[in-house]
C-alpha positions as CSV (number, residue, x, y, z in Angstrom):
1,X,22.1,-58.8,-79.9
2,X,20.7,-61.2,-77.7
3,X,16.7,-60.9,-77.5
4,X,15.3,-64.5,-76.4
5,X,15.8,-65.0,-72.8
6,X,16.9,-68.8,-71.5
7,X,12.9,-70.1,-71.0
8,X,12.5,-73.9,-70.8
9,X,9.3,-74.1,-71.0
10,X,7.8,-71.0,-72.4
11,X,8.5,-69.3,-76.1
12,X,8.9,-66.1,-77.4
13,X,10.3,-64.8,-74.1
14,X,12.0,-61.2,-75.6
15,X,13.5,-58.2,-74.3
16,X,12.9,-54.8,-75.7
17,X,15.9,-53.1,-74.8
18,X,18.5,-51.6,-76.8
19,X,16.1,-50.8,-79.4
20,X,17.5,-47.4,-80.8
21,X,14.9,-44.3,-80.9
22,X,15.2,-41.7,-83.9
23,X,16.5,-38.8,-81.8
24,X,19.2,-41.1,-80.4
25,X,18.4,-42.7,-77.2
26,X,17.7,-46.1,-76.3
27,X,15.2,-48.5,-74.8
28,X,16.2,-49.4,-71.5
29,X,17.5,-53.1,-70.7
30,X,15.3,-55.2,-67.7
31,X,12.2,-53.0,-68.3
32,X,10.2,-54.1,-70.9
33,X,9.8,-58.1,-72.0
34,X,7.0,-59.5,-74.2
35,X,6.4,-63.1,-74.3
36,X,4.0,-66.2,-74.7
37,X,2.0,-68.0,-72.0
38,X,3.5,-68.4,-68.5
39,X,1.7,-71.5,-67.5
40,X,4.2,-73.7,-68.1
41,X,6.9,-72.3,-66.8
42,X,9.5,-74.7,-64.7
43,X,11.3,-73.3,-61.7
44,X,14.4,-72.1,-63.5
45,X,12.0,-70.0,-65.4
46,X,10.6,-68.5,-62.4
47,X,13.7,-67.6,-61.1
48,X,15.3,-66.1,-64.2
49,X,12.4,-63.9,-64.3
50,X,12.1,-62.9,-60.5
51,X,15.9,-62.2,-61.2
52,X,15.2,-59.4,-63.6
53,X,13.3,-59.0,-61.5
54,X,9.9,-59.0,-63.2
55,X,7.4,-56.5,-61.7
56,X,4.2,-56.9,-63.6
57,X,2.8,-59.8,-65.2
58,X,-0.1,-58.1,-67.7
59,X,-1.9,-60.7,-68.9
60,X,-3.7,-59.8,-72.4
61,X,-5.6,-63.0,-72.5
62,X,-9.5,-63.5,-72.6
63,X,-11.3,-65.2,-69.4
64,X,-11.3,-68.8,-71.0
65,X,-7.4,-68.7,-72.0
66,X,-6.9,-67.2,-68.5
67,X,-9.4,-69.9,-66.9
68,X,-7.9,-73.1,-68.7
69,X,-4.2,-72.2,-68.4
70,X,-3.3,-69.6,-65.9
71,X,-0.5,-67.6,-65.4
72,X,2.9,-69.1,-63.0
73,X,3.6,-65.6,-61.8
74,X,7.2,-65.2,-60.8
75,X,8.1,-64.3,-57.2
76,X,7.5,-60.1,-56.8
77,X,5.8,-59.9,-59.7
78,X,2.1,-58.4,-59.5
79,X,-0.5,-60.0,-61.3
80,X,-3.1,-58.0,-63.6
81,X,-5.3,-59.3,-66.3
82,X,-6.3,-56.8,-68.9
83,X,-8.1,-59.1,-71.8
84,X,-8.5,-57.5,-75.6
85,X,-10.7,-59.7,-76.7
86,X,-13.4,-61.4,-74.7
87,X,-12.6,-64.4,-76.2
88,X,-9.3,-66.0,-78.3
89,X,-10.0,-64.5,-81.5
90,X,-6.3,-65.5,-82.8
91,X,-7.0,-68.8,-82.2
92,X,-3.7,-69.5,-80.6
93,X,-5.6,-71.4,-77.8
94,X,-8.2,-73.5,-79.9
95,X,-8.2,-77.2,-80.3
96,X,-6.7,-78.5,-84.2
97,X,-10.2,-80.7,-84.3
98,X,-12.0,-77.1,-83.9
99,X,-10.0,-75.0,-85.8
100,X,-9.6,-77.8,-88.7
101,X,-13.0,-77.9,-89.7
102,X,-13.3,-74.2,-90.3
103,X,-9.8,-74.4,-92.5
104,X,-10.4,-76.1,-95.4
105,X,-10.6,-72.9,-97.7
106,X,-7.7,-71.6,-98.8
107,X,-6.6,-68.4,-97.1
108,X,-9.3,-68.8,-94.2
109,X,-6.5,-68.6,-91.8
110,X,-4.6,-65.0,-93.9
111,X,-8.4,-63.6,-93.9
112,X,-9.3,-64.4,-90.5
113,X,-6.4,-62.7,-88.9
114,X,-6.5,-59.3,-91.4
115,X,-9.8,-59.2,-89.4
116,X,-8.4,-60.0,-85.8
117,X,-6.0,-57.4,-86.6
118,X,-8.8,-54.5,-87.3
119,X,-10.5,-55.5,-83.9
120,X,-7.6,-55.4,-82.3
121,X,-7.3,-52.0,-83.1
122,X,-10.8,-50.8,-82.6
123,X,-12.7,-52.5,-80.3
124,X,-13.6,-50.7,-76.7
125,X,-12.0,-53.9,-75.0
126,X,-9.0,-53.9,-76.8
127,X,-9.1,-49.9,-75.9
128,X,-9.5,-50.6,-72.5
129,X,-6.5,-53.0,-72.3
130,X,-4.0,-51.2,-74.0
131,X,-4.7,-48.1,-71.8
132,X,-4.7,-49.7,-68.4
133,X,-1.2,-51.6,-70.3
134,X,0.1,-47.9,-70.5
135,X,-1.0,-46.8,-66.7
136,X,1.1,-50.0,-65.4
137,X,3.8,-48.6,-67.6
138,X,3.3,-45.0,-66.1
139,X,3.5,-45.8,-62.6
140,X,6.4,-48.0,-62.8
141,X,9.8,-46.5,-61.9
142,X,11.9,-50.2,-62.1
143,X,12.0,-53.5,-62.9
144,X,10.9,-55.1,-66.0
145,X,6.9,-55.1,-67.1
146,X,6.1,-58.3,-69.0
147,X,3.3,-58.6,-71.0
148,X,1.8,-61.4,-73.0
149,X,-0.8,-63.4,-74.3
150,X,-0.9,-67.5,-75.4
151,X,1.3,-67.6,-78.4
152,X,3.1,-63.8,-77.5
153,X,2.5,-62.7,-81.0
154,X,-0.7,-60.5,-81.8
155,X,-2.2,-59.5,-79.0
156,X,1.1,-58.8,-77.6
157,X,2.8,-57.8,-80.8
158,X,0.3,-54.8,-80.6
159,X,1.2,-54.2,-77.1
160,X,4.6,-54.3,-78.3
161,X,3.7,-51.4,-81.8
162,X,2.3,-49.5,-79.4
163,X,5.0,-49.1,-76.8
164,X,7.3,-48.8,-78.7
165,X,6.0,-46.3,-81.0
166,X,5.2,-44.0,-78.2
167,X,9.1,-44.3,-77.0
168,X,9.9,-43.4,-80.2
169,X,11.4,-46.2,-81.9
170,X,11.3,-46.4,-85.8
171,X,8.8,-48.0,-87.5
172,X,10.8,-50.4,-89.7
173,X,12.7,-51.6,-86.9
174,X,9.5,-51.9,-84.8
175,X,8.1,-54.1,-88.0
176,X,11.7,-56.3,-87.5
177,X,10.9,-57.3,-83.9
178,X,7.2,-57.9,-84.7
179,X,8.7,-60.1,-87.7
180,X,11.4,-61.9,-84.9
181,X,8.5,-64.1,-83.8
182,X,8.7,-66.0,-87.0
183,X,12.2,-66.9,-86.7
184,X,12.3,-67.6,-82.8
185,X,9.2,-69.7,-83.0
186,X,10.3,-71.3,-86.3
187,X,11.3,-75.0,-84.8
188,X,8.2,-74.8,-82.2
189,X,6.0,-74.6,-85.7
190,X,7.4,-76.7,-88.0
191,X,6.9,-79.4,-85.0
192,X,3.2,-78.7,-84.8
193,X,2.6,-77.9,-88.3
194,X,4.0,-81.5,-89.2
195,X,1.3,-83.1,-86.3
196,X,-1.5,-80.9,-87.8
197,X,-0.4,-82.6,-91.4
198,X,-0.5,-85.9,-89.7
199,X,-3.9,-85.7,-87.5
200,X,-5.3,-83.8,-90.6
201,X,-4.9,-86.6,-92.6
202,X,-9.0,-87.5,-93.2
203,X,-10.4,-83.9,-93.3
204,X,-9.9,-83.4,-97.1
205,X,-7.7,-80.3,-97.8
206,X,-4.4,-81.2,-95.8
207,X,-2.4,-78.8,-97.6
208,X,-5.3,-75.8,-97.0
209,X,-5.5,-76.9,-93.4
210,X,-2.1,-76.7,-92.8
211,X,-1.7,-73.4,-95.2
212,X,-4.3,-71.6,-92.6
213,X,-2.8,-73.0,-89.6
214,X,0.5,-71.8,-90.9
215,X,-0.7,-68.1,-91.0
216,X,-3.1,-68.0,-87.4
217,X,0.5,-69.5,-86.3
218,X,2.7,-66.8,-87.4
219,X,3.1,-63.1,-88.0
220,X,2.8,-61.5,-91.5
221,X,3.5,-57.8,-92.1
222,X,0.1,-57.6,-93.9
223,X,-1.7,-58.3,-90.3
224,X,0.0,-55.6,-88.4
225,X,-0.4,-53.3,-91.6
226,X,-4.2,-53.9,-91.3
227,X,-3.9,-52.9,-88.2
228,X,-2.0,-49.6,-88.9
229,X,-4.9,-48.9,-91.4
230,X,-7.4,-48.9,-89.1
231,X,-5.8,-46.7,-86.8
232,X,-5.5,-44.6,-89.9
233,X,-8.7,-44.3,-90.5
234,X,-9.7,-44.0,-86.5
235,X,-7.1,-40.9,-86.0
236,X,-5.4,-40.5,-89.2
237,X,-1.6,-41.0,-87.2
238,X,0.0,-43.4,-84.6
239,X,0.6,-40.2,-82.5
240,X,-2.6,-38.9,-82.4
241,X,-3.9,-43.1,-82.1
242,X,-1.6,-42.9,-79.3
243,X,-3.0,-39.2,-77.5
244,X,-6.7,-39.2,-78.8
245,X,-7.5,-42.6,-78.9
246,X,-5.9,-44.1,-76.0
247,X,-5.9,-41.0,-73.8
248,X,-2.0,-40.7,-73.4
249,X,-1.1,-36.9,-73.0
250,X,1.6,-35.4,-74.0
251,X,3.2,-35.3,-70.6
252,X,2.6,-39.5,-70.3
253,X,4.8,-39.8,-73.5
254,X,7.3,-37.4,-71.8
255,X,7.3,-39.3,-68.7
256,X,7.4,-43.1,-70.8
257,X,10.4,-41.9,-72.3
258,X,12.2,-40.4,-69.3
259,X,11.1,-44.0,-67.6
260,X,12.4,-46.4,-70.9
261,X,15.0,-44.6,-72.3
262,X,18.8,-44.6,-71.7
């Protein structure tokens, strides 16, 4: 099955439907696409996505990311920016110089995003994000929400858990799409790992530079299992994560599923 839509300039531009749920429906197609930045994006990506046609555009960045790069937001599409973090914490918008200097340890760049992962999952302005994300959801009867942050992978891969897992959907094959990331972006990385290498050349530990670069850059099932831990131990299950912590009733998970699934 098809899941990267034909972006030029944009990555990691994936739609969610046909995902099968365990009692037998599935997700609907043209309602629910998670992706990397917009702020690129030429004039045939605006129109394939004003062709879906896009509805929302829910930004999950923080107020720099949003302030250096923002969003092109494709024609009908409503703009809303709902940030997790207050700043990048993934580091998928800092500069190599910055990032470099803080990389020369091995497993700097594993560590560092275990930790992003347990704040994503706990702090009040990740909270906050994720709950207005589910409102949007709520209140919209058709088109296609798109959601998204700079590199479309952790911020929005969370997005992504979450949606998903109150639709439904198993958790293995929820794992496999958060794991797709690796494979589409796979080109894109080995392209800017290999320019890291090169630019890194003076700083001392290449190969730990480009190790810890490596893992902010990709997804690992260890981050979004770190992540699953601490919503363990905030509400012991991803349904009661889901109704207690976030505030989704019982009803909204009837109503998402009646909205998102065939």
């Amino acid at each position: 099955m098809k899941r990267l839509l034909n972006i030029e300039n944009g990555y990691n531009f994936r739609e969610l439907g046909g995902y099968p749920t365990a009692d037998g429906h599935q997700v609907k197609f043209n309602r629910l696409i998670r992706s990397g930045s917009l702020t690129r994006l030429n004039e045939h990506d605006l129109n394939t996505l004003a062709a879906i046609p896009i509805k929302n555009d829910l930004d999950l960045r923080s107020n720099p990311e949003v302030a250096a790069a923002p969003d092109r937001v494709p024609a009908g599409a409503t703009y809303r920016h709902l940030p997790v973090f207050a700043v990048d914490e993934t580091d998928a918008s800092h500069s190599d110089e910055e990032i470099a200097q803080q990389m020369q340890e091995e497993g700097n760049g594993y560590r560092h995003m275990l930790d992003v992962y347990r704040r994503m999952a706990s702090l009040p302005s990740a909270k906050k994000a994720y709950q207005e994300m589910f409102k949007v959801l709520l209140s919209t009867t058709n088109g296609a929400t798109l959601f998204h942050c700079t590199a479309g992978k952790d911020r929005t891969g969370f997005a992504a858990f979450l949606i998903l897992s109150a639709l439904g959907v198993p958790r293995e094959t929820i794992i496999k799409d958060y794991l797709l990331t690796n494979e589409v972006t796979a080109d894109v990385r080995k392209k800017w790992l290999a320019g890291i290498r090169k630019n890194s050349a003076g700083l001392g530990n290449v190969d730990a530079v480009v190790s810890n670069r490596n893992a902010l850059a990709s997804v690992n099932a260890d981050y979004l299992n770190t992540a699953l831990a601490t919503i363990k131990e905030e509400s012991g299950t991803v349904d009661h994560y889901l109704t207690d912590y976030l505030g989704l009733s019982k009803g909204d998970l009837t109503t998402l599923r009646h909205l998102y699934l065939d």
